[in-house]
C-alpha positions in Angstrom: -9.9 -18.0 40.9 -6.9 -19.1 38.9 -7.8 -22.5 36.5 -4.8 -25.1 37.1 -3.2 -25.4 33.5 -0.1 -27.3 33.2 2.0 -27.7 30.2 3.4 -31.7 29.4 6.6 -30.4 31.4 4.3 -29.7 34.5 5.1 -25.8 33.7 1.8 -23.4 33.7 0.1 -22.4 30.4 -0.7 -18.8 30.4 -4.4 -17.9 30.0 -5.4 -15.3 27.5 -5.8 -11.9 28.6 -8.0 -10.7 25.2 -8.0 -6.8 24.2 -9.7 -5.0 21.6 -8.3 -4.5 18.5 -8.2 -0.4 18.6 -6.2 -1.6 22.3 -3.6 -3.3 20.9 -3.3 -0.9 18.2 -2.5 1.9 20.8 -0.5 -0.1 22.6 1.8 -1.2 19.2 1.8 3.0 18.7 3.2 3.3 22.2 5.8 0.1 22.0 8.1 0.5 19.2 10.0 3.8 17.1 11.1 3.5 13.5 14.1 2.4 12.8 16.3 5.3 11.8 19.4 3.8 9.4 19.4 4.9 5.9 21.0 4.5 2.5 20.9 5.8 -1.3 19.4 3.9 -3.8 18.5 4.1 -7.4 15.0 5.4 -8.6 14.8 1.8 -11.0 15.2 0.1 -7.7 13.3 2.6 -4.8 9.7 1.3 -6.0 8.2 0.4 -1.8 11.0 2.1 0.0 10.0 4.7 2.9 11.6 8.2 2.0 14.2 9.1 4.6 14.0 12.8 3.9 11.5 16.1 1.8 12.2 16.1 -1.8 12.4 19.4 -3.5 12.4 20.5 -7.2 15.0 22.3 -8.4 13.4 23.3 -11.0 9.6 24.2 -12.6 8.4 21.0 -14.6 7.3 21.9 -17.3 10.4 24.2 -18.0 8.6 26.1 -20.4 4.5 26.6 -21.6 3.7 23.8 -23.7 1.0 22.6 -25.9 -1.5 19.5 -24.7 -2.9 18.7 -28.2 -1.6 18.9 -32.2 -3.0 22.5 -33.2 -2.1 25.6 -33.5 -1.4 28.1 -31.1 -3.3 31.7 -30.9 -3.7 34.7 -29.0 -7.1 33.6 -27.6 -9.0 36.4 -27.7 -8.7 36.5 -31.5 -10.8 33.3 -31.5 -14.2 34.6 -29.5 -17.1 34.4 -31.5 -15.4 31.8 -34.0 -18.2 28.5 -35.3 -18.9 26.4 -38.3 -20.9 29.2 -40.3 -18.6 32.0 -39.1 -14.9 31.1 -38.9 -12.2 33.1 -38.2 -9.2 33.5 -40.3 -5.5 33.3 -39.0 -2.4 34.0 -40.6 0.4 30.8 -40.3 3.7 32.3 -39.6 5.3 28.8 -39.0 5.7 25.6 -36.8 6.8 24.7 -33.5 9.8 21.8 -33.8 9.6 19.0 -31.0 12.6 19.2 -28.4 13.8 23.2 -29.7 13.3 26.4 -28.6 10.9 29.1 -30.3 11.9 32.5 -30.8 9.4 34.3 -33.1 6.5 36.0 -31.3 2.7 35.5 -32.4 0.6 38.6 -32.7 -2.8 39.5 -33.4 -4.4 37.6 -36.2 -1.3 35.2 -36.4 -1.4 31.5 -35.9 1.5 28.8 -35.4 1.6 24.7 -35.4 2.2 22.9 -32.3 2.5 19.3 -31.5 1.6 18.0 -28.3 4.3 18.6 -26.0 5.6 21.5 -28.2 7.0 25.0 -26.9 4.2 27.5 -26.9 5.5 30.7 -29.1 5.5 34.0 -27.1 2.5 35.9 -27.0 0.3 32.7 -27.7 -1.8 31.7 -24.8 -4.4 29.1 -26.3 -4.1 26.2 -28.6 -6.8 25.5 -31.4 -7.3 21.7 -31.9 -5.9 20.6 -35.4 -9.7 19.0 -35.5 -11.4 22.8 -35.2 -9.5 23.7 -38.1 -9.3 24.2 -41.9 -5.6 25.1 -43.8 -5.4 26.9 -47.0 -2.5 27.7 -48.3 -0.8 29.8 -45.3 -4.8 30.9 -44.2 -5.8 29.0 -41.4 -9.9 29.0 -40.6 -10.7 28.3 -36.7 -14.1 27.5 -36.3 -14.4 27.2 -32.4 -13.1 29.6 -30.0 -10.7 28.9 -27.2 -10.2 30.2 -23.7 -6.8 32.0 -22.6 -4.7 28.6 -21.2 -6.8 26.6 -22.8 -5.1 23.0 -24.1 -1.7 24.7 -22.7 0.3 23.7 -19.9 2.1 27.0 -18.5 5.6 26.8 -17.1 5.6 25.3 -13.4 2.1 24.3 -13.7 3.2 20.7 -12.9 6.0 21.6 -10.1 7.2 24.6 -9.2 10.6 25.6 -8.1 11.5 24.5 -4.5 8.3 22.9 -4.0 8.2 19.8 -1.9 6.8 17.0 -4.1 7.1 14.2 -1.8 7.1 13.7 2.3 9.7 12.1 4.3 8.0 9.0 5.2 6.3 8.5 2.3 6.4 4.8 0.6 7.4 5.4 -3.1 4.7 4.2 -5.8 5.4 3.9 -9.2 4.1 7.1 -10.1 6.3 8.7 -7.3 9.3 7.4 -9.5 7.7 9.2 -12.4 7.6 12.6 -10.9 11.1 12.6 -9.3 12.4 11.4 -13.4 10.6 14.6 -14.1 12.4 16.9 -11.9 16.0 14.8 -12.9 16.6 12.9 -9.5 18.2 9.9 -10.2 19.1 9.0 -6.3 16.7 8.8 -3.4 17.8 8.7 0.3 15.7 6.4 2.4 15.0 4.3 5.4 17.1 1.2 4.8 14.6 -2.0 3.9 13.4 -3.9 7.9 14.3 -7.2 8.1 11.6 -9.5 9.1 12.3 -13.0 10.1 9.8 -15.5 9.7 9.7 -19.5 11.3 6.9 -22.0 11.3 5.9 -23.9 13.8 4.2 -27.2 14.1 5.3 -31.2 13.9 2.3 -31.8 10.8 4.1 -29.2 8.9 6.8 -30.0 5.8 8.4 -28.0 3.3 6.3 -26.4 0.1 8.1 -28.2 -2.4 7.0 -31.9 -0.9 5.7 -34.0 -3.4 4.3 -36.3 -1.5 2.4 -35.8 1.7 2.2 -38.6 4.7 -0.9 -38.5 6.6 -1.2 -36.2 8.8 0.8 -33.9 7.2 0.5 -30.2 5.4 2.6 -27.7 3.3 3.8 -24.5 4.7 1.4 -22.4 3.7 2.2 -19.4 6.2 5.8 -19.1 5.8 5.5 -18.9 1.8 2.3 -16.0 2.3 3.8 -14.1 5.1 7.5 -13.9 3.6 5.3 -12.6 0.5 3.8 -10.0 2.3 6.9 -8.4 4.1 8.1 -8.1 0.6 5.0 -6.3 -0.4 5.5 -4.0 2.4 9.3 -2.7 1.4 10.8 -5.4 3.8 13.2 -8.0 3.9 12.0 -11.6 4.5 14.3 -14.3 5.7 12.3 -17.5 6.2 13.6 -19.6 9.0 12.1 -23.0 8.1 10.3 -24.9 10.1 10.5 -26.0 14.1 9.1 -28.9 15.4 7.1 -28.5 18.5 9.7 -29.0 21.0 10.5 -26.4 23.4 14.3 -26.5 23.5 14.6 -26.6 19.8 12.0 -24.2 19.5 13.7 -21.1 21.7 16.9 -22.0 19.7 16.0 -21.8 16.7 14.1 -18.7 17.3 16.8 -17.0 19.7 19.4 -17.5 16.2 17.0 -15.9 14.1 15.8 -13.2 16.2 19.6 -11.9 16.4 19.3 -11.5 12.8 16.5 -9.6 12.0 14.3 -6.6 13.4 11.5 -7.9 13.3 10.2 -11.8 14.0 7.3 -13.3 13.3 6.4 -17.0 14.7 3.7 -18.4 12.8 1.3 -21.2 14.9 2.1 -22.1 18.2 0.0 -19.1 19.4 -3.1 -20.9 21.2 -3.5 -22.2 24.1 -2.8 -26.1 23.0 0.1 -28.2 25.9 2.5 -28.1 22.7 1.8 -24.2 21.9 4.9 -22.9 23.7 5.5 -19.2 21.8 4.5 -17.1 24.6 7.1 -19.0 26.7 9.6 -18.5 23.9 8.6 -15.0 23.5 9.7 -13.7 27.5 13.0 -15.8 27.3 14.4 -13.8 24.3 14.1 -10.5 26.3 12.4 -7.7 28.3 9.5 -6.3 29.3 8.2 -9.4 26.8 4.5 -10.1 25.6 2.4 -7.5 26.1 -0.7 -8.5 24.2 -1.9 -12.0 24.4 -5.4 -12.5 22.8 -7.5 -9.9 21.0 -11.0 -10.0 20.7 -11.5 -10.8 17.2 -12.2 -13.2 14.6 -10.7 -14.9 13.1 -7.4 -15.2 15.1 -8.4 -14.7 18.7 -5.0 -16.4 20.0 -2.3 -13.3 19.0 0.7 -12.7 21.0 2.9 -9.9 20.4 6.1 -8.5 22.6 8.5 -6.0 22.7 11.7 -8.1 23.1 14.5 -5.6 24.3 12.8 -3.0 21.7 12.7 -5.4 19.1 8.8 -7.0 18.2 8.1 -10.2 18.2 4.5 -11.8 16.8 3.1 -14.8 17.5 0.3 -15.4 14.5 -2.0 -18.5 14.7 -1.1 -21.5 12.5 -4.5 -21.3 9.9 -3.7 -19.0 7.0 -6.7 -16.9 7.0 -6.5 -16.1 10.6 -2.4 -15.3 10.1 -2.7 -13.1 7.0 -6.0 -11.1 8.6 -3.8 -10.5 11.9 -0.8 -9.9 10.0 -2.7 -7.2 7.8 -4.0 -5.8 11.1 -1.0 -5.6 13.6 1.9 -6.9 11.4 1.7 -4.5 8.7 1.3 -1.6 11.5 4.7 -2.6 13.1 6.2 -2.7 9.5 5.3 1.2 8.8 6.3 2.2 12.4 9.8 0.5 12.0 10.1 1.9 8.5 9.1 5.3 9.7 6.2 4.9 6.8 3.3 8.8 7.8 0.4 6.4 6.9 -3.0 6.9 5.5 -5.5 4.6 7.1 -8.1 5.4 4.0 -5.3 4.6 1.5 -6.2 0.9 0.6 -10.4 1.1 2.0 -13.7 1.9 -0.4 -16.9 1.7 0.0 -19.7 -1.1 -1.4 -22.9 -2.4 -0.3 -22.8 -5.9 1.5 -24.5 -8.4 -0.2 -26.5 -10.2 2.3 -26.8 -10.2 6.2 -23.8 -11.1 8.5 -24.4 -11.8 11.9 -21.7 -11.1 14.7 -21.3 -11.4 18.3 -20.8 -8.3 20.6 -18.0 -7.6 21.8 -16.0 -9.0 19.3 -14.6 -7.5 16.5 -15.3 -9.5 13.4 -13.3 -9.6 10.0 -15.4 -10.8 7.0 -13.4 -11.8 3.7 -15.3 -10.2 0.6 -14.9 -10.4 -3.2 -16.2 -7.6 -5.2 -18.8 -7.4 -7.9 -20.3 -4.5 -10.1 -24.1 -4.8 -10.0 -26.4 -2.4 -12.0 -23.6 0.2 -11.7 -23.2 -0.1 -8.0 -20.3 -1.7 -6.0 -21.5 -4.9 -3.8 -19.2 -7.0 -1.0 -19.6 -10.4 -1.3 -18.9 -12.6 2.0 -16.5 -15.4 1.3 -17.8 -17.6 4.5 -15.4 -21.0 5.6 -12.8 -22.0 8.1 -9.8 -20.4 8.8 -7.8 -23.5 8.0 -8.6 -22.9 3.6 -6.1 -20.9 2.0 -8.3 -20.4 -0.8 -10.7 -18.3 1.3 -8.1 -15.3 1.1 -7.2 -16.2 -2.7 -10.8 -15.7 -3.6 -11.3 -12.6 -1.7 -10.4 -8.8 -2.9 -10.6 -7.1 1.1 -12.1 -7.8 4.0 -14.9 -5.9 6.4 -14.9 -5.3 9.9 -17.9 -5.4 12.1 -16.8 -3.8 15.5 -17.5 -5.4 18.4 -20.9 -3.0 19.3 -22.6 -4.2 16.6 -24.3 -7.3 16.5 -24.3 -7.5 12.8 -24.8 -6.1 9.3 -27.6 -6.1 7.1 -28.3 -6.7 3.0 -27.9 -3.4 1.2 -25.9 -1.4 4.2 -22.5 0.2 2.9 -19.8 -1.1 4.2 -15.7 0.1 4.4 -13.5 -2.6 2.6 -10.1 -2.6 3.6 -8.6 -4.0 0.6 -5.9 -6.6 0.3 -2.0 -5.4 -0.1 
């Protein structure tokens, strides 16, 4: 039997139809393909953009063997047998000069200086550590023995000719930057950044930069957070203010923005409230519309998401912590998808014992907020309990933990995957 729910207007208010969250996951995989338009950028400026295609050295890195440590280099088996009471006696035929090339040739019983980072002479294949050492004159005494490559990087060690260092679809981290400096790329083609357009909803809502709140009223806390977190993600945020909760101003205002961007998120609005209108909104700006409405989780139970003529379209609920834990969830999944991003799901989890029990209701999948805290050498989750409506619940918290919906709960002491916040 159908219940009889009527908007203000006398039109119907859609009941949730809840999913799990690994359902709507599968269902985001199956709705929407990455977005394939590219462009060149800078390596100073690539730091969160997706790689658009391989790269491949052209070169070995290092170019040549080199030294790891100030000492000298030897022919290694020379040193076997070498100690405090019994040293072994080298011949220094010269130094090694940072940044030139070496030409003489080290033979048995013959010892050079190297600084770190230095060409390795020919015919050396160890280094002795300045520290293992004594100088006399040209006489060198080594009084530990070395293995052949030991404290030497050989020639391609690091990257070799025509390897593949880094994977179309890769995000680039700083160290990524590092590694194509190393092998001279100075340009990097990639998928060009998504645009994500974010507008709040609500009547109690006003502008961050109010001074002085009326009663009733609240800052735009989602707006600010989730604009924050496209960024994080390689995107392109363009806030769209704020919408009062009237319909025909509503699906305006959303229809102008939603022809600008790839992506739109409306933020509150997503329950089941006569003012709460996004699902409406959602089917008007194009076809086959919402496709998830509800998830069985908590917090943020009332999500909406739809394919809009190919284009998504979220509807996150209006309390902070219930936006940013969907928006990690199903937000950041569209994100990678548009931006062609090969993702690793372990990438941002660890491991750490929970704290204390944490009870949870089957069938439901619940996400806990945790800060995390060394004790005796171990690594512990602490729950950050309170209401979805407190900001501060996220700002205190380092990840979150799921408790899927078989479970009915976790107990103090049990190891736990925290998925840590971007």
């Amino acid at each position: 039997m159908e219940l009889l729910n009527l908007h203000k207007d006398g039109s119907k208010v859609e009941l949730f139809d809840v999913q799990q969250v690994k359902e709507v996951a599968e269902k985001i995989q199956q709705q929407f393909e990455a977005i394939h338009d590219v462009e060149t950028v800078g390596i100073m400026e690539a730091v969160g953009r997706v790689l658009a295609s391989d790269i491949v050295s052209s070169e070995d890195v290092p170019g040549f063997n080199r030294s790891t440590v100030d000492g000298y280099a030897v022919i290694a088996r020379n040193t076997y047998g070498s100690s405090e009471s019994m040293p072994t006696f080298f011949k220094i035929i010269g130094s090694v000069e940072m940044g030139k090339e070496v030409t003489q040739e080290i033979r048995d019983g013959e010892a050079m200086y190297v600084p770190t980072g230095g060409m390795l002479p020919k015919g050396a294949d160890a280094v002795v550590m300045i520290e293992d050492v004594e100088v006399i004159g040209d006489l060198l005494n080594v009084f530990e023995q070395v293995a052949p490559r030991e404290n030497v990087i050989l020639q391609g060690e690091d990257v070799k000719l025509n390897e593949v260092i880094l994977k179309k679809g890769h995000r680039l981290r700083p160290q990524d930057l590092g590694g194509l400096a190393a092998i001279g790329i100075t340009e990097v083609t990639v998928y060009r950044k998504i645009k994500v357009g974010i507008l709040s909803t609500g009547d109690e809502l006003v502008p961050p930069d109010t001074k002085e709140l009326l009663t009733g009223q609240i800052r735009d806390i989602n707006g600010i957070s989730i604009s924050a977190a496209v960024q994080a993600l390689g995107g392109e945020a363009i806030y769209g203010g704020i919408v009062t909760d009237e319909y025909e101003e509503y699906l305006k205002r959303a229809k102008e923005l939603f022809e600008q961007v790839d992506f739109l998120i409306l933020s509150g609005g997503s329950s089941m409230g006569t003012k709460d209108y996004t699902n409406r909104v959602m089917n008007e700006l194009g076809q086959p519309g919402v496709f998830v409405h509800g998830v069985a989780i908590k917090p943020g139970k009332p999500t909406i998401i739809a394919n809009c003529d190919g284009k998504p379209v979220m509807g996150l609920p209006g309390h902070p912590v219930s936006a940013m834990v969907l928006f990690d969830l199903f937000a950041t999944q569209i994100l990678n998808q548009l931006h062609g991003v090969i993702t690793n799901r372990f990438a941002k989890q660890l491991k750490a014992k929970i704290s204390r029990n944490v009870a949870s209701q089957v069938g439901r999948t619940d996400y806990v907020r945790v800060k995390l805290e060394i004790r005796n050498d171990e690594l512990w989750a602490i729950p950050v309990f309170g209401k979805s409506g407190l900001i501060t619940n996220l700002v205190k918290s380092d990840g979150m933990i799921e408790i899927p919906e078989f479970k009915e709960g976790i107990v103090e002491g049990e190891w736990v995957n925290v998925l840590l916040f971007s």
